[in-house]
PLY file of the C-alpha trace (Angstrom):
ply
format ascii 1.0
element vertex 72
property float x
property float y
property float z
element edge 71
property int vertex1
property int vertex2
end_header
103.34 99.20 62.55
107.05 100.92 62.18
108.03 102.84 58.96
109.04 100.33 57.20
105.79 98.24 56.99
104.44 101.88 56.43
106.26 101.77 52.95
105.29 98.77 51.72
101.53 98.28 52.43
100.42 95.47 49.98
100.60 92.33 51.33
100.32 88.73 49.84
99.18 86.43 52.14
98.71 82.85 52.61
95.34 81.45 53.56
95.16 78.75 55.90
92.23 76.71 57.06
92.97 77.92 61.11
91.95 81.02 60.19
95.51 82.70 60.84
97.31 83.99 57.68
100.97 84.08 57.20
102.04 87.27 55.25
104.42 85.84 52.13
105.35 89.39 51.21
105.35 92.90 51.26
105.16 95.33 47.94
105.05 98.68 47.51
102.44 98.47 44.62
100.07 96.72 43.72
101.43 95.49 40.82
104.28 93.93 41.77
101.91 92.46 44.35
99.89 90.85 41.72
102.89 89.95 39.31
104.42 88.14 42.87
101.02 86.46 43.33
101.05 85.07 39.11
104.07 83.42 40.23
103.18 82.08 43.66
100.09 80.35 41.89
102.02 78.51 39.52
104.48 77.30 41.43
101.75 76.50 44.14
98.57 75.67 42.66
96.98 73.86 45.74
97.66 76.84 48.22
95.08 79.91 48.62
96.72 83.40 48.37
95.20 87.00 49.03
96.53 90.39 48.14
95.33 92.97 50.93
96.13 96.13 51.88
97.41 96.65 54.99
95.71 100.42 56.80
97.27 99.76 60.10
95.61 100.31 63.28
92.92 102.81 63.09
93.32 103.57 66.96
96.70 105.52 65.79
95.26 107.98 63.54
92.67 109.18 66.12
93.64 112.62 68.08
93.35 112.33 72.04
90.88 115.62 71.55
88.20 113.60 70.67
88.46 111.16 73.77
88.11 114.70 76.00
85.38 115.66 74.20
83.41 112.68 74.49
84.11 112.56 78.12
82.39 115.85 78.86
0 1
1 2
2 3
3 4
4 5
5 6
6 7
7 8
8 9
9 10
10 11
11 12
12 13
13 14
14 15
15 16
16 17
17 18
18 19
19 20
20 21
21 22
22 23
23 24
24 25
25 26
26 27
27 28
28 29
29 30
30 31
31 32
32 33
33 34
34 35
35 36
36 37
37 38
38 39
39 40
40 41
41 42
42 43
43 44
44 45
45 46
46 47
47 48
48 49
49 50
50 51
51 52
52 53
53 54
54 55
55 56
56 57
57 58
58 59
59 60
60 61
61 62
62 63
63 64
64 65
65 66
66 67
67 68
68 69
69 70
70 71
């Protein structure tokens, strides 16, 4: 994840029936997020849309100490 998905980590995404998503946009608050997402489901009624929140990767905010410790 680089700094600028960092910035912005509410997502709308679309829901499709593959089980992949494809991210429609990226907001900064939640709000907007929502607003954006009003809009989308008026002009798209038929399509399924999700706000998440994007954490990142939780394998990035874990220290190396703890892999040493666990090894002794």
């Amino acid at each position: 994840m680089n700094y600028q998905d960092k910035l912005s980590p509410w997502k709308i995404v679309r829901l499709q029936s593959n089980l992949q998503n494809v991210i429609v946009g990226r907001f900064r608050r939640r709000g907007d997020a929502e607003g954006h997402l009003h809009i989308l489901k008026r002009m798209m009624p038929d399509l399924q849309f999700a706000i998440v929140f994007d954490v990142g990767h939780a394998e990035e905010s874990i220290p190396s100490v703890f892999t040493t410790e666990a090894e002794n």
